[in-house]
N, C-alpha and C positions, 0 to 999 in steps of 0.2 A: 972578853977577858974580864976577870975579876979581882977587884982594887980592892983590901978590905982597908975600913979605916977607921979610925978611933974616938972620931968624934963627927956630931952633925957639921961643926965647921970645917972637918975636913969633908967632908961630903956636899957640902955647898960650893967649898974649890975646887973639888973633885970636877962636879960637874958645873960649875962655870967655865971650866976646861975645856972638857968635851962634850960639846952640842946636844951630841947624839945619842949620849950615855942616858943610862939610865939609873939611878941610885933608888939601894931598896935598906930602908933604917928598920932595924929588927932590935931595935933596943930594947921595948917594951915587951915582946914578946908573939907581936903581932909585926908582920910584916906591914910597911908602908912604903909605898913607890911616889920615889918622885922624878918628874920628865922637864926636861926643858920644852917649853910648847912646840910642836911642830904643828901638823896637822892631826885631825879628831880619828884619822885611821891609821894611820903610822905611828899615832901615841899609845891608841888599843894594842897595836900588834907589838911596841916597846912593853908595854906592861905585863901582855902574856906571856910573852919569851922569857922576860926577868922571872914570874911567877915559876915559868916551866923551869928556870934554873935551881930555883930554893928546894924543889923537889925530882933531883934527878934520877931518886931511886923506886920510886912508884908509879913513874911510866907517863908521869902529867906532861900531856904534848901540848904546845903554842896551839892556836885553832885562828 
């Protein structure tokens, strides 16, 4: 599911909230992913999933 929100502090509470989430700040223009630490394989596969969402009209699949 997708939170948008208005500011990095809400994206900080955002995901102080949920563990699990993943928040991606596209303010500058480039996207930046930030993860709550989990583990170094289930952080990859949170960041490609997010990546896979920013572009869901070009066919970019998770890997």
């Amino acid at each position: 599911m997708v939170y948008p929100v208005t500011s990095l502090e809400e994206l900080d509470k955002a995901l102080a909230a949920d563990t699990t989430g993943v928040g991606i700040d596209a303010s500058s223009g480039t996207p930046n992913i930030f993860l709550n630490y989990g583990s170094e394989k289930v952080d990859r596969h949170r960041a490609d999933y997010a990546r896979s969402l920013l572009h869901p009209d070009n066919g970019y699949k998770a890997k």
